[in-house]
N, C-alpha and C positions, 0 to 999 in steps of 0.2 A: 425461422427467421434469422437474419446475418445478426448475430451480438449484437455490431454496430448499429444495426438499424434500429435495432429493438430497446438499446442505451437511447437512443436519440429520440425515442417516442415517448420519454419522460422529462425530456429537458422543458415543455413548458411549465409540467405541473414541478416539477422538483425547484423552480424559479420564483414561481408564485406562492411556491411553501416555505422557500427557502427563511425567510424572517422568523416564523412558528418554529419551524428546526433549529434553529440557532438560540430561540429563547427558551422550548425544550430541553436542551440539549442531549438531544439524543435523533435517531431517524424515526418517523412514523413506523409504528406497524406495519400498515395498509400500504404505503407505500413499498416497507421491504418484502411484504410476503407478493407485491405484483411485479416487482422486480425478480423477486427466486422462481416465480414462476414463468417468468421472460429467460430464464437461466440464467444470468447478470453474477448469480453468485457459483457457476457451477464448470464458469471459463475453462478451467485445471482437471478439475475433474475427469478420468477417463470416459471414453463414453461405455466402458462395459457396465459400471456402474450409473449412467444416466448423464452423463456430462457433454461438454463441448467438445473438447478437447483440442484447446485454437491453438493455434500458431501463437507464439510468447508477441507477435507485432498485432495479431488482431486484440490479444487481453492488454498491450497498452492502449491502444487504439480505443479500445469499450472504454476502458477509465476516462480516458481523456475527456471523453463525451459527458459522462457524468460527472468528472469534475471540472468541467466550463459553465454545467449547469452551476453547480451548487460542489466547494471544496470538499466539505464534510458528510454530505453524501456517495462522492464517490471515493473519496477514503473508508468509508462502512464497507463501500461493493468491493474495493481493492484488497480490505484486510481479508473478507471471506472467500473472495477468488484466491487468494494466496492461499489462508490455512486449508482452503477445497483440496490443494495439490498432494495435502499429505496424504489422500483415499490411494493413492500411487503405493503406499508406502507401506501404509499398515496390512495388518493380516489379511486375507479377505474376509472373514467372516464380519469382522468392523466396518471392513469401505460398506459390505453388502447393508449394514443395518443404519449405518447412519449416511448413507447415500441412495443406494438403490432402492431401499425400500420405505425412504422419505423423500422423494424426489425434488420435493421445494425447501429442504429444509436448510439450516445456515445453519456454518459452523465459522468461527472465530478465534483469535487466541493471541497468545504472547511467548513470544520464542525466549525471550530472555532467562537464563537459567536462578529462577529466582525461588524455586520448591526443591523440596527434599523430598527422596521417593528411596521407599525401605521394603527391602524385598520381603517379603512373607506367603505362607502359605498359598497356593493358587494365583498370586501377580502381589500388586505393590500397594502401600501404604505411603500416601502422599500429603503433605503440610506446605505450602506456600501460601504467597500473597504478591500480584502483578498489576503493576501501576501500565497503564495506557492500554485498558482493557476495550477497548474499541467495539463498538457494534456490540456490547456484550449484552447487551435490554432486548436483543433482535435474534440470539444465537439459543439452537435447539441445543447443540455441543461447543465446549469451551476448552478450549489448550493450554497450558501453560509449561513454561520451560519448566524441566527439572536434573537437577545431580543424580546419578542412582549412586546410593551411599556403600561403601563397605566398610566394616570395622572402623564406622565414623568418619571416613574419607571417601572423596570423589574417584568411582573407579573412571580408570583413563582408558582411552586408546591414542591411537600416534599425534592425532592433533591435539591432544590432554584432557583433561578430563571429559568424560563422554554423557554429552547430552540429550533427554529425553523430552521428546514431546507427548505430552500423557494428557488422552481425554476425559473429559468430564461432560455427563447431561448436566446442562445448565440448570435443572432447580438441586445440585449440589454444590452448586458455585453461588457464595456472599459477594452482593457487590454493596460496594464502599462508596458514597455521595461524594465523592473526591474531583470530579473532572471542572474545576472551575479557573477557566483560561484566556487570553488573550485573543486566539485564533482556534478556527477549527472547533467551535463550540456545541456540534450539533453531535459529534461523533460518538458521543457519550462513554468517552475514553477512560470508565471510571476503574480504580483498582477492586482486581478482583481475587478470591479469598477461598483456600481449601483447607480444612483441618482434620487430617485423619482421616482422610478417604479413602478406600479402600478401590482397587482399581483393578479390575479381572488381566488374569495372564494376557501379553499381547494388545492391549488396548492403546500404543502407545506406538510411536515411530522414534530411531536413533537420526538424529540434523547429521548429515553430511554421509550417510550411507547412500548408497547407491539403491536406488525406487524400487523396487519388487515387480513392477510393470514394466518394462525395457521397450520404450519407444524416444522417438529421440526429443522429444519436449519435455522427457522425465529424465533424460538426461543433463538437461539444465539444474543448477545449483538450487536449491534452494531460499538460500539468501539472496542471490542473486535477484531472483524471479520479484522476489518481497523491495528488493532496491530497485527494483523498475518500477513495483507497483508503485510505489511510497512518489519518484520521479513523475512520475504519468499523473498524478494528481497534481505536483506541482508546476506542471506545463498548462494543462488542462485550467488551475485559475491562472494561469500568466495569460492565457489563452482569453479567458473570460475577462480579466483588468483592459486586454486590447481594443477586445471590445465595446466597452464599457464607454474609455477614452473617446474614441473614434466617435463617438454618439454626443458626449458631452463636448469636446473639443468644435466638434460643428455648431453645436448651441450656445456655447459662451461667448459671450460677450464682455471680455476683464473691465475691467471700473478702471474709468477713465480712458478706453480702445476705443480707436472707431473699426476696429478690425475685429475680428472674431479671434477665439485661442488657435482654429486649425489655422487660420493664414500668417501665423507667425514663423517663422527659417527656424528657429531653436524648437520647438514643438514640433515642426514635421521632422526634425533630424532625430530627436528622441523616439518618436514614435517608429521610424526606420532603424535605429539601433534594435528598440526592442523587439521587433518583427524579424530582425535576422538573427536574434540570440536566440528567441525561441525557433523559428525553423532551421538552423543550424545544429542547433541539440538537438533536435527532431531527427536530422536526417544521418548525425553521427549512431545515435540511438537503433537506427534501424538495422545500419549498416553492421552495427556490432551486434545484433541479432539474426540479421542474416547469415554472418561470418560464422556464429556461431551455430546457428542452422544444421547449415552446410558441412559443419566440422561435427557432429553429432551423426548425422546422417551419413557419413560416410567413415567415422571412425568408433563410432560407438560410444563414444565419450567425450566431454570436453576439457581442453588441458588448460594451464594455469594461464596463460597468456590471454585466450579468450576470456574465462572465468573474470579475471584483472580489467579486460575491456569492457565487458556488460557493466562493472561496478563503477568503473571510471565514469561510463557513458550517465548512466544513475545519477551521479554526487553531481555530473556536467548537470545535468537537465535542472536538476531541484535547484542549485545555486545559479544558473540561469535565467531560471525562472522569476529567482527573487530579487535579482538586479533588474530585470525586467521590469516588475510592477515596484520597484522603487522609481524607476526612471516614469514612469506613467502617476504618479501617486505625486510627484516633487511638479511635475509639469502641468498637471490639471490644476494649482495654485489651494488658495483656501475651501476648493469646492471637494476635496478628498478626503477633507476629518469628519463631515456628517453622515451619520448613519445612515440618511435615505441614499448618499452614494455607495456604488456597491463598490468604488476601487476600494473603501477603508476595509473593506470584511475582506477584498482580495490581499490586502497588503498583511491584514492580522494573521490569516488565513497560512500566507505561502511562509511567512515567517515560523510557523509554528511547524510547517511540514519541513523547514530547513535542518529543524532538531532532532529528525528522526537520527538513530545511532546507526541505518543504513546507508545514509547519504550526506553524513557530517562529515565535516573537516577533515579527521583522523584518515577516513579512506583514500584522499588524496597520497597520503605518507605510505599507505599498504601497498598501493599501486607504483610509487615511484620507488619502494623497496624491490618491488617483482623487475623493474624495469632496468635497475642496476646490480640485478642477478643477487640480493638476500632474501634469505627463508622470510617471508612475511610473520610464520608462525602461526598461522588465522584461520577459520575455513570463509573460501569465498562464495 
């Protein structure tokens, strides 16, 4: 079945659960193990190990879907679609055991370099602790960024100090009841915890090496791929706030109107702002995926310029996104702070996705460094 369709054949139940997940906070089981079996979490994934292997426009496309159902459901499917990509990366004997020969199984993680990994006998001895542990109540295997240490220091390579993404089975990983938040409540982003674990040779991928599978979708950046997911979820509730609107705005009736809220000029102009920010980000979004495509597929690689547009396109959508469902949240009047409206969970929701460190503020500065020809310094 197309991703898309198979994303879309849960958006009623993931609607009508949506409240229970949020009071949770975390995703159902039930519901993630019929999603990994829809393949939802396996987008990235090569298909020699079992996977999709879609095109970077049909996996934002998937998200989107499941995040107009529900924010923090399709941020769970987006982090696992992501950390899926590293099966690209690792040895084969790992893609083979915790892919091909789990085929539903979900993996999770946190790239941020926040463990210490100490080379020893037969592979590494790892100690960290990683806050925005996402989906990690739902994950068979868990990631977390680490330094590999030398004589007490980060060894480097040219972009400096050289980062490891190192697996873990999830009953070695402590999670920490920490996820208690404004937006995005169900994700169950809680920090998660390794002490001394010992981690067989090769269980791990270096961030910004080049994929061990050489096809042109693993030629895309890594980070990159993770700043689209993260964007695709906050389009996807700008998408859902649209709708939301357009339903309440025909029903309201303001105190003291003889007019309804949708036959107001200030209302239908809001409502057309926010329908062109988001299909606009949309369509730059795509455009800078195709470009990039394109330039993969016929160069073998993608150079800094494109790398710089996928990210740009990113930071565009999420922040997009979030003027959107302010302009829909300020417009629908006192009927947007009650919980039975779902613009207030879209508004808590896309704000919380605006603080991701892949589509913050900061990135705008990396991009217009690359654009007036300085070293960024960064991997993108």
């Amino acid at each position: 079945m197309n991703p898309i369709v198979a994303a879309s054949s849960f958006v009623e139940e993931i609607r009508e659960r949506a409240s229970q997940i949020e009071t949770a906070r975390r995703m159902p089981e039930d519901l993630a193990e019929r999603m990994a079996k829809a393949g939802l979490f396996r987008l990235l994934v090569p298909e020699q190990y079992g996977g999709l292997q879609v095109h970077p426009r049909t996996f934002f496309e998937t998200v989107e879907v499941t995040s107009r159902a529900d924010g923090a459901v399709g941020w769970c499917q987006m982090i696992g679609a992501t950390t899926g990509i590293m099966s690209a990366s690792l040895p084969d004997t790992f893609s083979q055991i915790m892919y091909a020969e789990n085929p539903n199984g979900i993996t999770t993680g946190v790239t941020a370099p926040l463990g210490r990994a100490e080379s020893v006998e037969g592979g590494l001895k790892v100690t960290g602790r990683w806050p925005f542990g996402s989906g990690c109540q739902i994950s068979d295997w868990i990631c977390g960024g680490c330094f590999l240490m030398e004589n007490g220091e980060p060894r480097k390579n040219r972009f400096g100090p050289e980062l490891l993404l190192v697996f873990f089975p999830s009953e070695e990983v402590r999670i920490h009841d920490t996820w208690y938040t404004s937006g995005l409540c169900g994700t169950g982003s809680h920090d998660i915890e390794v002490v001394d674990v010992f981690v067989p040779e090769g269980r791990w991928a270096v961030l910004g090496k080049r994929a061990r599978i050489d096809a042109p979708l693993y030629r895309f950046p890594t980070l990159g791929l993770l700043a689209l997911g993260v964007s695709a979820v906050a389009l996807g509730i700008a998408q859902h706030a649209i709708e939301t609107f357009v339903t309440l705005a025909t029903a309201k009736m303001p105190t003291g109107s003889r007019r309804s809220l949708a036959q107001r000029g200030g209302v239908q102009k809001d409502l057309a702002r926010a329908q062109a920010k988001v299909k606009s980000a949309r369509a730059y979004t795509f455009a800078a995926m195709d470009e990039a495509w394109d330039e993969a597929e016929s160069t073998g690689k993608l150079g800094t310029d494109a790398k710089a547009n996928l990210r740009l396109a990113a930071s565009n959508n999420a922040w997009s996104a979030a003027e959107t469902v302010d302009l829909l949240y300020h417009a629908a009047g006192g009927s947007s702070i009650y919980t039975t409206n779902e613009l207030q969970r879209c508004f808590r929701d896309v704000h919380v996705a605006t603080q991701h460190i892949m589509v913050a503020q900061p990135t705008y500065e990396v991009v217009g460094k690359i654009m007036l020809g300085i070293d960024p310094k960064t991997l993108l």
